[in-house]
C-alpha positions as CSV (number, residue, x, y, z in Angstrom):
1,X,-197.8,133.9,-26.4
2,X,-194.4,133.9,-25.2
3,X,-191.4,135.4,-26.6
4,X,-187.7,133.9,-25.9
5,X,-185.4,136.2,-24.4
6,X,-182.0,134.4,-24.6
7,X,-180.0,137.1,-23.2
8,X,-182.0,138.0,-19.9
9,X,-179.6,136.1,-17.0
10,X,-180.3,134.7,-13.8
11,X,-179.5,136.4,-10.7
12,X,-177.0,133.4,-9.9
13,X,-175.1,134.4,-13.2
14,X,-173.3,137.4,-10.5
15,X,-171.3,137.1,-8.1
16,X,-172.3,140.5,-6.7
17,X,-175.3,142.4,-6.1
18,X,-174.0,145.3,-7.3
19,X,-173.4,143.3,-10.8
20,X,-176.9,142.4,-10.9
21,X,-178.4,145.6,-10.3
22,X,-176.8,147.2,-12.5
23,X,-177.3,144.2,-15.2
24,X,-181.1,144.6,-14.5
25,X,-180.8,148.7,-15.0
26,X,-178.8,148.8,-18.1
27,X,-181.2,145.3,-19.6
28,X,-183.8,147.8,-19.0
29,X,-182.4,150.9,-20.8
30,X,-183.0,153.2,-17.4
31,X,-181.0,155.8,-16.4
32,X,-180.2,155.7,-12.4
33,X,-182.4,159.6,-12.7
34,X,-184.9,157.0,-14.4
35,X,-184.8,154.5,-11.4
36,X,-184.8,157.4,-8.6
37,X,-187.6,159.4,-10.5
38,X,-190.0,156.2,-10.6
39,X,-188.9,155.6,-6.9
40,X,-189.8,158.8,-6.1
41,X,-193.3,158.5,-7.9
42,X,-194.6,155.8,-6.4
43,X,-193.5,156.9,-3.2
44,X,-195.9,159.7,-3.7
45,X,-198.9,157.1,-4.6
46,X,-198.2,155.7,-1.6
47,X,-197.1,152.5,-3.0
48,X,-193.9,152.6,-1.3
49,X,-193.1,153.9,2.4
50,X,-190.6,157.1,2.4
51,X,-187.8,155.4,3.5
52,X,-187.2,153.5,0.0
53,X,-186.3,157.0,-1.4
54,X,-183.2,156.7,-3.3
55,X,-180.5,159.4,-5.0
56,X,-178.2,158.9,-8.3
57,X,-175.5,158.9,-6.1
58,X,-176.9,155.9,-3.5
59,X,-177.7,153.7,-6.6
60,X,-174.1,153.9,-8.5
61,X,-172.7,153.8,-5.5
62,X,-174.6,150.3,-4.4
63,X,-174.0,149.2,-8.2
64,X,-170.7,149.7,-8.1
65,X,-170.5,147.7,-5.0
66,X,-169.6,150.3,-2.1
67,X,-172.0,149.4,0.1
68,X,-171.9,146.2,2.0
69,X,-175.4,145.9,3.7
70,X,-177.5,148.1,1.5
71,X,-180.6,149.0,3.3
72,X,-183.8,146.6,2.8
73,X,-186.0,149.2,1.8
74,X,-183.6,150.8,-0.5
75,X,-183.8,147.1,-2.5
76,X,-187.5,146.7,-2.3
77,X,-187.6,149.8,-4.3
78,X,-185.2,148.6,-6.8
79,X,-187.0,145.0,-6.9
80,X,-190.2,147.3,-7.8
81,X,-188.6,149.6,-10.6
82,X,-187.4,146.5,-12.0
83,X,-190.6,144.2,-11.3
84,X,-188.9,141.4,-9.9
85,X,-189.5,140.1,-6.4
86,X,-187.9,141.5,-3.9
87,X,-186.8,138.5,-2.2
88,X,-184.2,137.8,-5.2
89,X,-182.3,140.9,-4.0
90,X,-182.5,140.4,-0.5
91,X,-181.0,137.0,-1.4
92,X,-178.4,139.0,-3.1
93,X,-177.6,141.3,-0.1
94,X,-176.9,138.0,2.0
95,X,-180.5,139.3,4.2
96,X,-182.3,135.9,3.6
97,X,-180.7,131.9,2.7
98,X,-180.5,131.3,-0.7
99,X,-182.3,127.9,-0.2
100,X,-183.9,126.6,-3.0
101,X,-185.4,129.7,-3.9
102,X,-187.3,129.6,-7.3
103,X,-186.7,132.6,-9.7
104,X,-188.8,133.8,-12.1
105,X,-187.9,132.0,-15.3
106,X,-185.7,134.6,-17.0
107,X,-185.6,133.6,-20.3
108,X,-189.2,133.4,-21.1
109,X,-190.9,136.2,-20.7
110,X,-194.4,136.4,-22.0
111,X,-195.4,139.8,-23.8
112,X,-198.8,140.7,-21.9
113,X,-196.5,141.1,-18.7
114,X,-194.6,144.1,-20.0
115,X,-198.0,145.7,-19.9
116,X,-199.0,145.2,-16.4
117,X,-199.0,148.0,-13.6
118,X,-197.2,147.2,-10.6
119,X,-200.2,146.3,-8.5
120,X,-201.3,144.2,-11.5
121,X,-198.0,142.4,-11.1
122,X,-198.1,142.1,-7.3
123,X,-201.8,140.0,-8.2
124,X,-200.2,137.5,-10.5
125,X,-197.6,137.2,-8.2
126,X,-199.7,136.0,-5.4
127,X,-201.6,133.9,-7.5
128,X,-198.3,132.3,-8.6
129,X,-197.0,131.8,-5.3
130,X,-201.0,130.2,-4.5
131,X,-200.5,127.6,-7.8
132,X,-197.1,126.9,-6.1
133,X,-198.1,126.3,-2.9
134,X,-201.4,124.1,-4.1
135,X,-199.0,122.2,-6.4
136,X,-196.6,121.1,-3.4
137,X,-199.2,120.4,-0.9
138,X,-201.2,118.5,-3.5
139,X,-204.2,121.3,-2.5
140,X,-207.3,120.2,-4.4
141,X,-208.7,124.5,-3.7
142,X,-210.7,124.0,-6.2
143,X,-213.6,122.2,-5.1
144,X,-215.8,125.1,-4.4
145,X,-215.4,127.9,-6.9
146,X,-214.8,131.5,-5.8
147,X,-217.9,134.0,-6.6
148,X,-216.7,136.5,-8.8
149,X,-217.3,140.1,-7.7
């Protein structure tokens, strides 16, 4: 069951990071003490190393654009606050080519995902990245079935 979202953008639709971040924040209703706060939490579960800590200040600043080569782990926090990979804002930060790089398709966006926990979301993601892969190698995986646990 899938539920169009016509207003959700692509991250091509900005010309700066900054833009998009701070698209992605506000489409999200989440303060930047919101952002830090759930930053800071899963740095606690261990989910993210201690260098992707981030302040109020650090985020408006890199939203507003200040900051011309924001630091890696500062966006693989924000690409896990916002659930998106993090590879979309490393694009964004000019850290890896854009080439050819398939984004999630932003306008569809099917309900029981809004439910998932991050780790949840890191699963389907590396099965979706597994269906890719199979589907351009032509990868016939499923002859044998994996045993379920």
């Amino acid at each position: 069951m899938c539920r169009i979202h016509p207003s959700l953008k692509s991250p091509h639709d900005f010309s700066t990071l900054g833009d998009y971040l701070a698209y992605l924040r506000k489409t999200k209703n989440y303060t930047l003490q919101y952002v830090v706060e759930n930053v800071a939490a899963a740095i606690t579960r261990n989910v993210l190393p201690d260098r992707c800590s981030l302040t109020r200040s650090y985020l408006s600043l890199l939203e507003a654009g200040k900051f011309d080569e924001p630091s890696p782990h500062k966006l693989r926090a924000l690409a896990y606050v916002y659930g998106i990979p993090s590879e979309i804002l490393m694009q964004k930060a000019g850290y890896l080519p854009d080439k050819d790089m398939q984004y999630p398709a932003s306008s569809v966006i099917p309900e029981e995902l809004s439910e998932l926990q991050p780790n949840e979301q890191d699963l389907l993601n590396d099965y979706l990245a597994f269906l890719r892969f199979k589907r351009k190698n032509h990868c016939d995986c499923e002859k044998e079935p994996l045993k379920r646990r």
